[in-house]
Structures are given as structure tokens and as C-alpha cells.
C-alpha positions as CSV (number, residue, x, y, z in Angstrom):
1,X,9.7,-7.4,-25.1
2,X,8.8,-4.6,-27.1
3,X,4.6,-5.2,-26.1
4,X,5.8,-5.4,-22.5
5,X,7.3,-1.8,-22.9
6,X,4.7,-0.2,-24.5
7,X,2.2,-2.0,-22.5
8,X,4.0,-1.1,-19.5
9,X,3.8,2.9,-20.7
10,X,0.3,3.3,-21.6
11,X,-1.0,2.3,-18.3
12,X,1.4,4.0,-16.4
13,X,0.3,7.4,-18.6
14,X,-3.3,6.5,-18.0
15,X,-2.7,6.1,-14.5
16,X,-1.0,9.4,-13.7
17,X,-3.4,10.9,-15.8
18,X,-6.1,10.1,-13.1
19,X,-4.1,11.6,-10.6
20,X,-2.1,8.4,-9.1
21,X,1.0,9.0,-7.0
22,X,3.0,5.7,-7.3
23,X,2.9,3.1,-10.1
24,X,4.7,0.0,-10.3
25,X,4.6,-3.4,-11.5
26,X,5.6,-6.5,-10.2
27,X,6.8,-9.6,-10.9
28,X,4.4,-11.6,-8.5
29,X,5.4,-15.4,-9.5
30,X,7.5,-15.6,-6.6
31,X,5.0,-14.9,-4.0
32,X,1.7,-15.3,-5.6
33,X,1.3,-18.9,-3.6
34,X,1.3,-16.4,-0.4
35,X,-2.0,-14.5,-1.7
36,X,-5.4,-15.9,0.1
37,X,-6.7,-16.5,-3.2
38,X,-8.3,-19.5,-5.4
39,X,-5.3,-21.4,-7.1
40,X,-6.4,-21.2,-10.4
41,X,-6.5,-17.1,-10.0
42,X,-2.8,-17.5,-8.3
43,X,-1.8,-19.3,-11.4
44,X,-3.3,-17.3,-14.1
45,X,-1.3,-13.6,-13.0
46,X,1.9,-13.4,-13.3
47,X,2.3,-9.7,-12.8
48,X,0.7,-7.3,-10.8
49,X,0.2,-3.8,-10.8
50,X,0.7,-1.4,-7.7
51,X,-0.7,2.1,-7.7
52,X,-0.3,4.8,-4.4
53,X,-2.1,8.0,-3.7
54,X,-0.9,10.4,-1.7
55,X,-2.5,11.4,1.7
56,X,-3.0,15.0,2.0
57,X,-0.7,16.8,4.8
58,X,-3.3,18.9,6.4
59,X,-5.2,15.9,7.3
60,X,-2.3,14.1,8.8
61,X,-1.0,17.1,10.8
62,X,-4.4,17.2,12.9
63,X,-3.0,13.4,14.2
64,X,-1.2,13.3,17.4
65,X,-1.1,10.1,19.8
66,X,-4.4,9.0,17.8
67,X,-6.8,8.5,14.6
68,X,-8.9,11.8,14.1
69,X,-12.5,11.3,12.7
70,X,-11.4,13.6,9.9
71,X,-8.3,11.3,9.4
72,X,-10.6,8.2,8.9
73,X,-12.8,9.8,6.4
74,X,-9.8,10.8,4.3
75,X,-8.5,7.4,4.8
76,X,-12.0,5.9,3.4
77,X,-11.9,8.3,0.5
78,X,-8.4,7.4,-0.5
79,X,-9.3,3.5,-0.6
80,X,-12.4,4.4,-2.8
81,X,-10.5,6.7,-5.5
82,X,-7.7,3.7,-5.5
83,X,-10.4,1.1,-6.1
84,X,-12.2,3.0,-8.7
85,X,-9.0,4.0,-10.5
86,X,-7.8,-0.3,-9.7
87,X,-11.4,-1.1,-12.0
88,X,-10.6,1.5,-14.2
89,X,-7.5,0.4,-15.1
90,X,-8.8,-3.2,-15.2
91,X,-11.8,-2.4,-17.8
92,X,-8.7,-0.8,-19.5
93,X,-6.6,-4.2,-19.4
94,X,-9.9,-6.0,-20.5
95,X,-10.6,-4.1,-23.6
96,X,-7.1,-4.5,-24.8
97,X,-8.1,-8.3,-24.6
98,X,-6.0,-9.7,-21.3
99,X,-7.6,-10.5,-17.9
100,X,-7.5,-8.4,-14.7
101,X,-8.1,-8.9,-11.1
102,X,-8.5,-5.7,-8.9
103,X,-7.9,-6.2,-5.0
104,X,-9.5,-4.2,-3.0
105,X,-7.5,-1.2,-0.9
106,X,-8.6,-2.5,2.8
107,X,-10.6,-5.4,2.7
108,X,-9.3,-7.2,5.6
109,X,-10.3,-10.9,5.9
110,X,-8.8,-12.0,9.5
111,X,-8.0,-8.8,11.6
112,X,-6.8,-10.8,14.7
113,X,-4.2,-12.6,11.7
114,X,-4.2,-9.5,9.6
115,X,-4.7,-11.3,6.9
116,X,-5.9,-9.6,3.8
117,X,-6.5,-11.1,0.1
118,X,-2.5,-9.9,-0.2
119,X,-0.1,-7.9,1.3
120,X,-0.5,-4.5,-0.7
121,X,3.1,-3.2,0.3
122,X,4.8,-6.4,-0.2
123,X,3.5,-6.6,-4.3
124,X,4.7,-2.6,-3.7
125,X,7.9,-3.7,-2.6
126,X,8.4,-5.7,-5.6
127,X,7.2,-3.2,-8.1
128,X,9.8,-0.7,-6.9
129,X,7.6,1.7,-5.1
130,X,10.0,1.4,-1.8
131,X,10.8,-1.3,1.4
132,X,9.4,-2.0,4.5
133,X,10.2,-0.2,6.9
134,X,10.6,-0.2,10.9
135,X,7.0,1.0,11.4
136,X,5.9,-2.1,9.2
137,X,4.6,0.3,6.5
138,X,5.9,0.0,2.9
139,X,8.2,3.7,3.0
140,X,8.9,5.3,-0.4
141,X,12.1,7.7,-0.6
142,X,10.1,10.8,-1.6
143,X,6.5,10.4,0.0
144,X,7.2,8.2,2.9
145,X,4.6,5.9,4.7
146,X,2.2,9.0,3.6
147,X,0.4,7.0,0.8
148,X,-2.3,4.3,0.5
149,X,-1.4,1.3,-2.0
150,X,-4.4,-0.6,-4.1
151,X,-2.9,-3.8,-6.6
152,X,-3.9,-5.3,-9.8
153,X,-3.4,-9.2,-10.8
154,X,-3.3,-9.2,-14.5
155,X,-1.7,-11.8,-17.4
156,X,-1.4,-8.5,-19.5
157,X,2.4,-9.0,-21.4
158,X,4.1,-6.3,-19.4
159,X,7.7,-4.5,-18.4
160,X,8.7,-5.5,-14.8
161,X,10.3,-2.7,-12.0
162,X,13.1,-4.4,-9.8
163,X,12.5,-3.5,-5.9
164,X,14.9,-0.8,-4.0
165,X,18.1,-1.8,-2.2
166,X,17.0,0.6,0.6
167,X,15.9,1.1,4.2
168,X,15.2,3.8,6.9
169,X,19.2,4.2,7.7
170,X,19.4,5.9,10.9
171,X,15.7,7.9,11.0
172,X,14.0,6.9,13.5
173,X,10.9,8.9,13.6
174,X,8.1,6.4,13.8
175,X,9.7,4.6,17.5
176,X,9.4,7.6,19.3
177,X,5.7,8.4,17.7
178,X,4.1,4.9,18.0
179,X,1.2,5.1,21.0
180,X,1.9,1.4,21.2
181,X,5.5,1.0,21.6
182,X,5.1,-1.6,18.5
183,X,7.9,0.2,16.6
184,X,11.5,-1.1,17.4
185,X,14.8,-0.8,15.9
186,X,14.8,-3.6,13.8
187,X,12.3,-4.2,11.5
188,X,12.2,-7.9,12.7
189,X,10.8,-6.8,16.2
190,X,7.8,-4.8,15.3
191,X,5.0,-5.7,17.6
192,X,2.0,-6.9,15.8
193,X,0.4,-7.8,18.8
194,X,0.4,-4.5,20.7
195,X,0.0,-2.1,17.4
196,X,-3.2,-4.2,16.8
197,X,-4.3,-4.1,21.0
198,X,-3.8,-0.3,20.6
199,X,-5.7,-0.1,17.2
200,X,-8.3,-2.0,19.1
201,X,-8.6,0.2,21.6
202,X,-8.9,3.6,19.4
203,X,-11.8,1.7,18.0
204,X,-13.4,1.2,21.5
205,X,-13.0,4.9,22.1
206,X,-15.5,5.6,19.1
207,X,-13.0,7.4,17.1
208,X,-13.7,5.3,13.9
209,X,-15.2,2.3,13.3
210,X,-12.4,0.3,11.5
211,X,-8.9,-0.7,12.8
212,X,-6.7,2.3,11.6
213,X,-4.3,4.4,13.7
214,X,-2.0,7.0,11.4
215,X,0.0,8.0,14.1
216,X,3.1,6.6,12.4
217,X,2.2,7.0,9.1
218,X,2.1,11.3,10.0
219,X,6.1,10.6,11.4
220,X,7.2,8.9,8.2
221,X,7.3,12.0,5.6
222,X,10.1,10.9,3.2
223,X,12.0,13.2,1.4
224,X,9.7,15.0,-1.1
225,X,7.3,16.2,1.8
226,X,9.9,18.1,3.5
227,X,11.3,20.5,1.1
């Protein structure tokens, strides 16, 4: 127990130290069959690592019923400094002599299914870095939806976070914002057919080349981001 805890702190002081938002670690043995993934790498990690970075306000305040070209350069810079920073962290894990797998930030393998390598804010979820909310985005009490997520599969002995016995309560920012009417009241409902039809079309339009929107990620600030 006591490797786990000191395990568990040096990567979370390295982390921060390279300018990460959100760090977390999960207990994945639960929902590791659920990762489009060889079996044999399923079985070998039984943790998993989440990291956030921020998105930067300015950038998100420029968004109003659609994606901005400026939006979905940020959005590709994020995803690169949270993949460096996931094979940073990974060498890291290596030298110490334990095996690490770093998932890509938005490698999508089936965009009709949405069906990545994992779900990023679901490993999130169970790291402790906040729930999923109406707008189908993992929400964190002090930054929001306004955050990109990258994960790490490791077998590296370490200290577990429990998830958040939290939800959105009575805000209900993101229903009123969403171009697609995807957004309902009840997390349940949300409309994966018309938030991808509308992402779909933004891409049609020529604003960016990749499925993104950020309409509703700009509505969910959290706590932090309005003091």
C-alpha cells in the first residue's frame, strides 16, 4: 500500500509540473472488457491513469451556435500536448520498470458508432475527475466540460481515486445552447443521433475537417471559471 501511495504522488507531481489540469487514477478492472482493445492488453492493466487540460476561455468565447476554425486548432493543440505529456508519463512508468499503454486523445475508430479505443470520460469518471453529465460530456465541479481528457493503461502498483457522488442539479445551460436539440433533461435521453447529424453538418460547411462542435462545452463552465 505504501508503493501505491508514493507511486500515486510522484506522477501526479510530475504531471502538474508539466502543466496538467486534472489527474486521476482509476480502478479500470470493472470496465476494461468494454475497451476496443486486444484481450491480453485488457488483462495486463489494471489501473489507468486520467489527465485533463484546460481549454483556454478566449478561444471558447469566440463559439456561438458553431465550431470556429480558431476553436478547432486549439482543440488539435490540446490533444497533442495531452499525448505528448500521456508518452511522457509512460517513458516515466517504464523506466521505473512497470508497463504503460498511452491512448490517444481523439482517435476515433467508428464515428457513425462513436467508438473510440475507450471512453476517455468514463476511465475520468472513475478516477474522480467528475460525472457525466446532461450534455454527455464528463463535467468536473470547478472547470466544467471546459477540458480535454487523454488516459493511461498501466500495471504500475498504484493508489486508486473513488468517482464523485455528483451531477448537474438544476443547471441547465448546455439544453438551451445545443444547435442540435441533442441535450435533454435527463442524461438517459441525450441524442447521439442528432448531436452527430449536426456535427456532420459543421463539417460539410468547411469549418473543420473533423467531427467537433464546442457549442456545449463553451455553456458548461463549472465553478472555478466563474469567479
Amino acid at each position: 500500500m505504501k508503493e501505491e501511495f508514493k507511486n500515486y504522488e510522484r506522477l501526479r507531481e510530475f504531471a502538474f509540473s508539466q502543466g496538467v489540469n486534472l489527474f486521476g487514477i482509476a480502478d479500470i478492472v470493472s470496465i476494461r472488457d468494454e475497451f476496443n482493445l486486444d484481450l491480453n492488453i485488457k488483462k495486463k492493466y489494471p489501473r489507468a491513469i486520467s489527465l485533463g487540460k484546460v481549454l483556454l476561455n478566449a478561444i471558447l468565447e469566440e463559439i456561438e451556435d458553431r465550431p470556429t476554425k480558431l476553436y478547432f486548432h486549439h482543440y488539435r493543440q490540446i490533444n497533442f500536448f495531452l499525448d505528448r505529456l500521456a508518452l511522457l508519463i509512460s517513458c516515466l512508468i517504464q523506466d521505473y520498470g512497470f508497463s504503460a499503454l498511452p491512448i490517444p486523445a481523439s482517435q476515433v475508430i467508428d464515428w457513425e458508432k462513436q467508438r473510440a479505443h475507450l471512453s476517455h470520460k468514463k476511465v475520468a469518471y472513475f478516477a474522480g475527475l467528475g460525472w457525466i453529465g446532461r450534455n454527455n460530456l464528463l463535467v468536473n465541479p470547478q472547470f466544467g466540460s471546459r477540458f480535454r481528457l487523454v488516459t493511461i493503461l498501466t500495471d504500475m502498483p498504484l493508489k486508486c481515486d473513488i468517482p464523485l457522488d455528483e451531477d448537474c442539479k438544476d443547471c441547465l445551460n448546455c439544453i438551451s445552447s445545443c444547435p442540435a436539440g441533442a441535450i435533454k433533461n435527463s442524461r438517459k435521453d441525450f441524442d447521439h443521433f442528432a448531436c452527430f447529424e449536426k456535427l456532420k453538418e459543421f463539417k460539410r460547411l468547411g469549418i473543420c475537417n473533423q467531427y467537433i462542435c464546442g457549442v456545449c462545452v463553451k455553456s458548461c463552465e463549472g465553478k472555478k471559471l466563474k469567479v
